[in-house]
FIGUTOR-678800 format. One record per residue (C-alpha): residue number from 1; y, z, x. Coordinates in steps of 0.001 Angstrom, whole numbers, plus 500000, padded with zeros to 6 digits. Layout:
r num:NUM, v:Y, w:Z, u:X
...
//
This chain:
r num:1, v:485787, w:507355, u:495391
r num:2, v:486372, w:510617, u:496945
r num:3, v:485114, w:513671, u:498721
r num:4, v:485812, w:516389, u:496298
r num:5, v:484001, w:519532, u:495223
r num:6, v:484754, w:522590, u:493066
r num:7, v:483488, w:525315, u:492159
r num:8, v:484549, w:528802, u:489781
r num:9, v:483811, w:530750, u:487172
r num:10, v:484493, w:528864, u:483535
r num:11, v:486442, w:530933, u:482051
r num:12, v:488460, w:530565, u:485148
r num:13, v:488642, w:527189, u:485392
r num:14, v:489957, w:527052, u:481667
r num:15, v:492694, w:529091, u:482517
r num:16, v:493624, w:527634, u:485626
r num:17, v:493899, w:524073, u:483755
r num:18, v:495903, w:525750, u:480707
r num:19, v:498627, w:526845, u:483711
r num:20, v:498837, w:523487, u:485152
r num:21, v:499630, w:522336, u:481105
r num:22, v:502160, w:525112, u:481477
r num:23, v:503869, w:524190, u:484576
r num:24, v:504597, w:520225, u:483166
r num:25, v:505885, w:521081, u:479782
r num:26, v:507650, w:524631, u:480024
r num:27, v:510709, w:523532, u:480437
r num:28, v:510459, w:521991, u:476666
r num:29, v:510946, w:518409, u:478494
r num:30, v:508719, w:515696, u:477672
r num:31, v:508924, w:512579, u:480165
r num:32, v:507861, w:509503, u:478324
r num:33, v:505724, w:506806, u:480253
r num:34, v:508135, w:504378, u:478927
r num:35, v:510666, w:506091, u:481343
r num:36, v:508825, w:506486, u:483956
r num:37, v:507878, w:502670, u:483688
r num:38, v:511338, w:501509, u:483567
r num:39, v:512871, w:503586, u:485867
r num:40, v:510183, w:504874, u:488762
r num:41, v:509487, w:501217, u:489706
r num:42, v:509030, w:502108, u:493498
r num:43, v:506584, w:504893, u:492432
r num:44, v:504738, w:502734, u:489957
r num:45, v:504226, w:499751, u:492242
r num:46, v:502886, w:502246, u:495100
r num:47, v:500294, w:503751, u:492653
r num:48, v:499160, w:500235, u:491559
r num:49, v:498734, w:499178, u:495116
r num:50, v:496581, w:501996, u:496396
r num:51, v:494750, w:501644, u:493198
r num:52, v:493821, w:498172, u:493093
r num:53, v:494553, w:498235, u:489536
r num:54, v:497947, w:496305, u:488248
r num:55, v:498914, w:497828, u:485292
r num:56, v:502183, w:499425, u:485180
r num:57, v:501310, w:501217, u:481790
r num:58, v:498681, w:502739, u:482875
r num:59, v:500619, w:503747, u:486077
r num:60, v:503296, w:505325, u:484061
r num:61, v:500453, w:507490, u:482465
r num:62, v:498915, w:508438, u:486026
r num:63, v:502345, w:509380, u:487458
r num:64, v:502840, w:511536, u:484317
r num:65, v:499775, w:513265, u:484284
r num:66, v:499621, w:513916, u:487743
r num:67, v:503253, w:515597, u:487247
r num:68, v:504970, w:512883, u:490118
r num:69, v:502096, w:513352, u:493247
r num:70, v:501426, w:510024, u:494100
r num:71, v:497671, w:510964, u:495708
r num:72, v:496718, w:512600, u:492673
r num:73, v:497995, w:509122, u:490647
r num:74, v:496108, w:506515, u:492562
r num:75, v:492987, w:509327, u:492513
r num:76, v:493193, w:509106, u:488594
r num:77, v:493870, w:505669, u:488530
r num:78, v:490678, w:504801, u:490706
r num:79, v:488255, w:506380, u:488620
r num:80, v:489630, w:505183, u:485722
r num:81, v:489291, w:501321, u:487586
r num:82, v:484962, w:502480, u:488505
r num:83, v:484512, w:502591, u:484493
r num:84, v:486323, w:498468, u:483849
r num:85, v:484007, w:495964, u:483239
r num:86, v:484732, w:492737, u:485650
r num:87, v:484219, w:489769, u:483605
r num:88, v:485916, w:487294, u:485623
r num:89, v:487036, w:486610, u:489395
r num:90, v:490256, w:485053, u:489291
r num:91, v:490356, w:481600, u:491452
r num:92, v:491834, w:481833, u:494725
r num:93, v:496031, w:482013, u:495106
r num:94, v:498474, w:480027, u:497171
r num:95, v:501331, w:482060, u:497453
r num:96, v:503185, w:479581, u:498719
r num:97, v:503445, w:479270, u:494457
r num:98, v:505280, w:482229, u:494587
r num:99, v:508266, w:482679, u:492064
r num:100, v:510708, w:484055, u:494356
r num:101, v:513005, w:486841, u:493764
r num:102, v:513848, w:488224, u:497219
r num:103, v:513048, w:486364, u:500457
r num:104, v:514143, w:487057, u:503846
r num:105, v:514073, w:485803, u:507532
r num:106, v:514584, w:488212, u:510171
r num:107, v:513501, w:485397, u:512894
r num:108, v:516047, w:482663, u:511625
r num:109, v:519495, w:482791, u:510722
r num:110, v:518963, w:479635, u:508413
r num:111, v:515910, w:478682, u:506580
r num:112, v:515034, w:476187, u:503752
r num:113, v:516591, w:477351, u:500502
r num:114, v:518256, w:480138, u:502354
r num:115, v:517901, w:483871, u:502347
r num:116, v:517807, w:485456, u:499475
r num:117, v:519016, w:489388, u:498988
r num:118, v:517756, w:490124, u:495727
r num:119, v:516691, w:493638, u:494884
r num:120, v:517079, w:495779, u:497567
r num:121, v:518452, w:499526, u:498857
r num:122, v:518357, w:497973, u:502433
r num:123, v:522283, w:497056, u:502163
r num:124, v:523265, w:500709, u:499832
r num:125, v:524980, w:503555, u:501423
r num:126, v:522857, w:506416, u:501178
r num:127, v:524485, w:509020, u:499785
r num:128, v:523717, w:510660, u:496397
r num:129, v:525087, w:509397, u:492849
r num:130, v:526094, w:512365, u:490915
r num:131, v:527004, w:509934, u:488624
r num:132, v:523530, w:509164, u:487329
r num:133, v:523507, w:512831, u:486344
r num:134, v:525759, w:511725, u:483505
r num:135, v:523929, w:508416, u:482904
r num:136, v:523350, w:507419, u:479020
r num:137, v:521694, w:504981, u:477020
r num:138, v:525244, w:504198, u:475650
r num:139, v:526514, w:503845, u:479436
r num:140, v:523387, w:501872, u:480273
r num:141, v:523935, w:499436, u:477403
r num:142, v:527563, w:498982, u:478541
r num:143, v:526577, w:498063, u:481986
r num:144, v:524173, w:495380, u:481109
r num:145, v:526466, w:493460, u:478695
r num:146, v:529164, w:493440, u:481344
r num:147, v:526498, w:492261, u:483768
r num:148, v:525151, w:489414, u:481436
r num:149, v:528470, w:487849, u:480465
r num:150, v:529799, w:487715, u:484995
r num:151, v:526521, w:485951, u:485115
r num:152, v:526818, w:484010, u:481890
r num:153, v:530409, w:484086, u:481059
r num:154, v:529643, w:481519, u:478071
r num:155, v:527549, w:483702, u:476406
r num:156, v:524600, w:481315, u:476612
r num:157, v:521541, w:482987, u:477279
r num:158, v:519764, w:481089, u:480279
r num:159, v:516455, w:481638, u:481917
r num:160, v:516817, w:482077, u:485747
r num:161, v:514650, w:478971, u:487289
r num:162, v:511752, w:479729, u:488758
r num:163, v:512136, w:479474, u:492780
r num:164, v:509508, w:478135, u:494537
r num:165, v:510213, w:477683, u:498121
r num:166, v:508475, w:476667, u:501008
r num:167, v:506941, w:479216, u:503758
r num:168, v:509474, w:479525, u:507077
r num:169, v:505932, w:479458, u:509135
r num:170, v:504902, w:476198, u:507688
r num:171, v:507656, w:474256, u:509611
r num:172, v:506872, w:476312, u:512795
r num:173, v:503198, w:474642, u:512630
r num:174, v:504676, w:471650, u:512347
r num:175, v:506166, w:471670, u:515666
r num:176, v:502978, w:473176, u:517160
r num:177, v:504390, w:476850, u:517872
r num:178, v:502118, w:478969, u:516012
r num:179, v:498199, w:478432, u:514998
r num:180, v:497638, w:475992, u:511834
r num:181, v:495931, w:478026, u:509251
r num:182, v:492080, w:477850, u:508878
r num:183, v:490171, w:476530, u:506621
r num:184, v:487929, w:479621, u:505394
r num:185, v:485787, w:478900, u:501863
r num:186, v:484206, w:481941, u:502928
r num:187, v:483945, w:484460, u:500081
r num:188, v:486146, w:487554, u:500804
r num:189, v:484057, w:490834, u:501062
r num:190, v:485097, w:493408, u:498503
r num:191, v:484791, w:496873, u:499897
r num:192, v:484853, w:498266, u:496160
r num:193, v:481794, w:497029, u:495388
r num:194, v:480134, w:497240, u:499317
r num:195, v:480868, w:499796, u:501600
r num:196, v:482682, w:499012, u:504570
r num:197, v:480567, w:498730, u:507841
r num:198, v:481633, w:498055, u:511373
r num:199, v:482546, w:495463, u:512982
r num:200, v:484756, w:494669, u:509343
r num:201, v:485674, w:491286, u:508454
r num:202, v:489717, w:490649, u:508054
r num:203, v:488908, w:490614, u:504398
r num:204, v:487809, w:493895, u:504424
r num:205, v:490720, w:494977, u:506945
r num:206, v:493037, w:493530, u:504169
r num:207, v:492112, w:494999, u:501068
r num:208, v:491737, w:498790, u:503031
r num:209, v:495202, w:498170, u:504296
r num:210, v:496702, w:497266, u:500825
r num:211, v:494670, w:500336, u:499122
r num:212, v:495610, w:502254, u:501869
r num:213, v:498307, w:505484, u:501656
r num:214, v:501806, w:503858, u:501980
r num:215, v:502764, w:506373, u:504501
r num:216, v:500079, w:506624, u:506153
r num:217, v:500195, w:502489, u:506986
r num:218, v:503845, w:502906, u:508108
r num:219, v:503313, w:505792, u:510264
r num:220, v:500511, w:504017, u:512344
r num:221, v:502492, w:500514, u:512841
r num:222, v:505718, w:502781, u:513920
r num:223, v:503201, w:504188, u:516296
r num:224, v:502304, w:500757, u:517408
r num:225, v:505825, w:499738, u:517979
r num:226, v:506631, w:503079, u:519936
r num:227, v:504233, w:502353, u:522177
r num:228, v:500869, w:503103, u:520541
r num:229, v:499856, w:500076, u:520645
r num:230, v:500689, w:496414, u:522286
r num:231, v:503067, w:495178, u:520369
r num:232, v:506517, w:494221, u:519393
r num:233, v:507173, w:492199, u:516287
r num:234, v:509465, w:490186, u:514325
r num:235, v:509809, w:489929, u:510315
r num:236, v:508827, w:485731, u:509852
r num:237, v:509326, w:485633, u:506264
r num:238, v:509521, w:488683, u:503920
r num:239, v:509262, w:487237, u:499944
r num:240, v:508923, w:489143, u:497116
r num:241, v:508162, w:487661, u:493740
r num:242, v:505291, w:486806, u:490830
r num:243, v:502602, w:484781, u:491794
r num:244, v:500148, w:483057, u:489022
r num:245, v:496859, w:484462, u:488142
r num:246, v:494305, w:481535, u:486512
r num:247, v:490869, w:482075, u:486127
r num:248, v:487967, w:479479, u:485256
r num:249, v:485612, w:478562, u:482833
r num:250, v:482979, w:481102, u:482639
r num:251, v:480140, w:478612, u:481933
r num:252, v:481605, w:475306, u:483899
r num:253, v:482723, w:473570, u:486883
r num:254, v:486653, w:473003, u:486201
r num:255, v:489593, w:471334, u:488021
r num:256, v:492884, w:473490, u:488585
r num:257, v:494448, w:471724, u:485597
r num:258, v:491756, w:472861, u:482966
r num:259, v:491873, w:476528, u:484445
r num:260, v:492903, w:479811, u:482403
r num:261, v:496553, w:481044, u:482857
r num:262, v:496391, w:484707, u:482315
r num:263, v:499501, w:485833, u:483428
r num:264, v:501816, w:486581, u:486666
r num:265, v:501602, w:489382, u:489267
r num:266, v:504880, w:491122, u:491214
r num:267, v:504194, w:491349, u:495332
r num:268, v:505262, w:491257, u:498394
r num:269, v:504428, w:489113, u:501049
r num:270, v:504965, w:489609, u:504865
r num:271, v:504224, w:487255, u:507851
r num:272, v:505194, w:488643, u:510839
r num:273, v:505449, w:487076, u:514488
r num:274, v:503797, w:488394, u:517226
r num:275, v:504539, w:487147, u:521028
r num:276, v:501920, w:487119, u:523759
r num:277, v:501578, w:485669, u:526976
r num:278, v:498604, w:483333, u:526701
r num:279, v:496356, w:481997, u:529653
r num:280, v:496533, w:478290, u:530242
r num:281, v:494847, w:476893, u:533212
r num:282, v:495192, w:477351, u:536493
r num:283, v:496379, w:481168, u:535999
r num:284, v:499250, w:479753, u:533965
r num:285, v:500826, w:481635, u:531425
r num:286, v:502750, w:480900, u:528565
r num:287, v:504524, w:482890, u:525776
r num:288, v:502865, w:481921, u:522177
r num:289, v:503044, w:483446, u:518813
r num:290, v:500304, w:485148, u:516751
r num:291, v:500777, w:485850, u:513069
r num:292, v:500058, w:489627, u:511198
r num:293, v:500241, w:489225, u:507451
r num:294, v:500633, w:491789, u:504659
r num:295, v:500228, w:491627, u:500811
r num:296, v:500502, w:494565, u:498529
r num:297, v:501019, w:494722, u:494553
r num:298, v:505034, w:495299, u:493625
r num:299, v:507672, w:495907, u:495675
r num:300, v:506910, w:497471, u:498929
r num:301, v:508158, w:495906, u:501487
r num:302, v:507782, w:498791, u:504400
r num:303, v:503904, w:498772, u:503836
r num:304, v:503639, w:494890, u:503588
r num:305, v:505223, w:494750, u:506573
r num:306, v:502942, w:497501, u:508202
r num:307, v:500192, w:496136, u:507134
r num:308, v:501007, w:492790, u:509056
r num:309, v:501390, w:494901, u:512018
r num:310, v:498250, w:496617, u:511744
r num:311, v:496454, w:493528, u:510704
r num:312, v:497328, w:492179, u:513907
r num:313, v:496444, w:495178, u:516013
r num:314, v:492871, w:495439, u:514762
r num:315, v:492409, w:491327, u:514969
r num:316, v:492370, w:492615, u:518911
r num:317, v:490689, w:495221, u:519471
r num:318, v:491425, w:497455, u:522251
r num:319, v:489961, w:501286, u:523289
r num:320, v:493477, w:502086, u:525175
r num:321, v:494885, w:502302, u:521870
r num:322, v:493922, w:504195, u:518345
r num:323, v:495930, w:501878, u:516282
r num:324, v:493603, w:498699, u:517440
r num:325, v:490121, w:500711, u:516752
r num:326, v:489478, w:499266, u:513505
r num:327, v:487072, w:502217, u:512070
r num:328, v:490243, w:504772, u:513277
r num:329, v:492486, w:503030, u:511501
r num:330, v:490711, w:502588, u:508585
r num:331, v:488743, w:505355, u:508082
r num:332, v:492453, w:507490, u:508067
r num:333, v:494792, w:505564, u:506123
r num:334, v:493321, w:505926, u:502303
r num:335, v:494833, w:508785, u:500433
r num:336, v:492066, w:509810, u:498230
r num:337, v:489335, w:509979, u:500452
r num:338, v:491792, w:511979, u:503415
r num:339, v:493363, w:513887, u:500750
r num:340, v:490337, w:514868, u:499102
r num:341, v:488496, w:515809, u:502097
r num:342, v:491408, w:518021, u:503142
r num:343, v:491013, w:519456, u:499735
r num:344, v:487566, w:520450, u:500204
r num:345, v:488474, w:523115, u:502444
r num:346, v:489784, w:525063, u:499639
r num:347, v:486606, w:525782, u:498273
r num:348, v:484389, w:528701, u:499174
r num:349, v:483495, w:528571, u:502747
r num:350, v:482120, w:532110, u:502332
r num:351, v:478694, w:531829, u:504396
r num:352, v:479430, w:529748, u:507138
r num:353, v:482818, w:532002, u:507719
r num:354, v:481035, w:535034, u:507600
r num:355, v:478300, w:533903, u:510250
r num:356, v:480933, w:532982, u:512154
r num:357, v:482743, w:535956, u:512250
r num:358, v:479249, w:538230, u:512497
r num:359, v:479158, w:535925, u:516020
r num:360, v:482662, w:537085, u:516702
r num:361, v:482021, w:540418, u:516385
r num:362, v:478842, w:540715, u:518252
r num:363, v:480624, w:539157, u:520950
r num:364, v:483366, w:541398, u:521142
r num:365, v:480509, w:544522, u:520437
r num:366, v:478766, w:542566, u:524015
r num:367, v:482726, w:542688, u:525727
r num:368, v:483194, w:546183, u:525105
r num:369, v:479650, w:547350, u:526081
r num:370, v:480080, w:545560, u:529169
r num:371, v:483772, w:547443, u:529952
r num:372, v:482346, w:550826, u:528877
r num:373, v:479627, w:550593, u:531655
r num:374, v:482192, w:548979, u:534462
r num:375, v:484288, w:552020, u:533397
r num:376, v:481879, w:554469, u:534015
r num:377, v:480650, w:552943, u:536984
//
């Protein structure tokens, strides 16, 4: 979970939680998780990420109670996670069964069924909208019904298709340019209910990296690219959409067909190219492509692509560089553990200080002993 320790008198305590009360509500503002659901979706999909836990309701309710810190969110949101029952694991997903709503190619100009913008600041100016300070629900509602009828200028209400579209990688196996995927029935390690050890499997690489502090992930592959590290990569495919959850029988051996449709998931899903020079015989070298891949809950595509960076990096290990020692890199990157170790050192430190400043003194006390006799000497 956490390192985290406290300690004060109770009356204390009791106060100090009445003024944190205070400080969210005395401005006679109450922010409704509705709101924060409909319009922090950025926020909301972070929390759910680092949490392992999709639920955007009960995201809304972190972010509220936690007054907006997003460390303090995924903390509440993972202990809340420690006290769910798991009934069921879910079977296995292709996301090549993605339902697309966003998918890029920063490696081809033209790609089957074409790039697709969707949602995205990447193409804003960014510059601040004062005129959201005088949004409405009136102005809101106006908006969307001028929206709905350029997209449906009939009036007829139509349900946007479902796009599913094949990976950009797949056709690059094809022609024998990168790796065909392996075949691994293995089942993944889940470092919620093991702790990790070292040397980790990729499974365990994966889910840290998707749990793992948004920032924190993004600073270390920038790292890599500055120099950091070994690498220099390019965005494959970047798609961003719902994928199908389906779970089996509990009691019996089903077929895909007779499994459990529970409902969809929103992520984002990175593949990113990697270039090497590979050793062929006779001292021969060629350039090749590796693959990093990233998958986090929602819509975040800078960590999704960090995390295919880093994935890469700690597939190959190497000592010359921080951001390829796996137990560096993972040890650093998850916000409640780092955050509530930092935290720590707010408690009393009282005895070990104090010894350490007796030392101090005594040493000083030796210092000037020793100048007083050189003086009179």
């Amino acid at each position: 979970m956490g390192y985290v320790a406290v300690k004060g008198g109770t009356q204390a305590i009791e106060e100090s939680i009445k003024r944190l009360k205070y400080e969210r509500i005395h401005k006679e503002q109450v922010l409704e998780t509705g709101q924060i659901e409909a319009g922090m979706r950025g926020l909301i999909d972070q929390v759910m990420s680092e949490s392992s836990l999709y639920n955007e309701k009960l995201a809304a309710l972190a972010i509220k109670q936690a007054e907006g810190n997003p460390e303090e969110a995924v903390f509440l949101l993972r202990a809340y996670r420690s006290t769910l029952p798991r009934k069921y694991c879910s079977k296995s997903i292709e996301t090549g069964e993605m339902k697309v709503e966003r998918r890029i190619s920063a490696s081809f100009k033209d790609i089957p069924g074409g790039q697709i913008l969707g949602a995205t600041t990447d193409y804003t100016h960014r510059l601040l909208d004062f005129n959201l300070m005088k949004e409405t629900e009136k102005t809101v509602k106006e908006w969307l019904s001028s929206y709905a009828s350029e997209n449906n200028p009939f009036g007829e209400l139509q349900q946007e298709p479902d796009l599913i579209l094949p990976k950009v990688l797949d056709y690059l196996r094809k022609e024998g340019l990168i790796p065909p995927l392996e075949n691994n029935d293995a089942e993944p390690d889940d470092v919620t209910r093991k702790s990790l050890d070292f040397p980790s499997s990729r499974s365990q690489r994966l889910q840290i990296l998707t749990r793992g502090e948004t920032g924190a992930v993004t600073s270390l592959a920038y790292a890599v690219i500055r120099g950091y590290g070994a690498l220099h990569p390019t965005v494959g495919e970047l798609r961003v959409g719902s994928l199908p959850i389906y779970v089996g029988h509990p009691n019996e051996e089903s077929s895909h067909e007779d499994d459990y449709y529970i409902g969809d998931i929103k992520t984002t899903e990175a593949e990113m190219l990697m270039p090497f020079m590979a050793e062929k015989e006779k001292g021969k070298k060629e350039l090749e492509f590796e693959i990093g891949y990233g998958l986090c809950f929602g819509q975040n595509e800078t960590k999704a692509i960090a995390m295919g960076i880093l994935d890469n990096c700690l597939e190959h290990p190497d000592n010359s560089f921080p951001s390829h020692n796996e137990e560096f890199v993972l040890f650093h990157i998850d916000s409640v553990e780092s955050t509530g170790f930092i935290s720590h050192l707010k408690m009393p430190h009282y005895v070990t200080f104090q010894s350490k400043l007796d030392s101090v003194r005594k040493t000083k006390a030796k210092a000037d002993e020793r100048e007083e006799v050189q003086a009179y000497e």
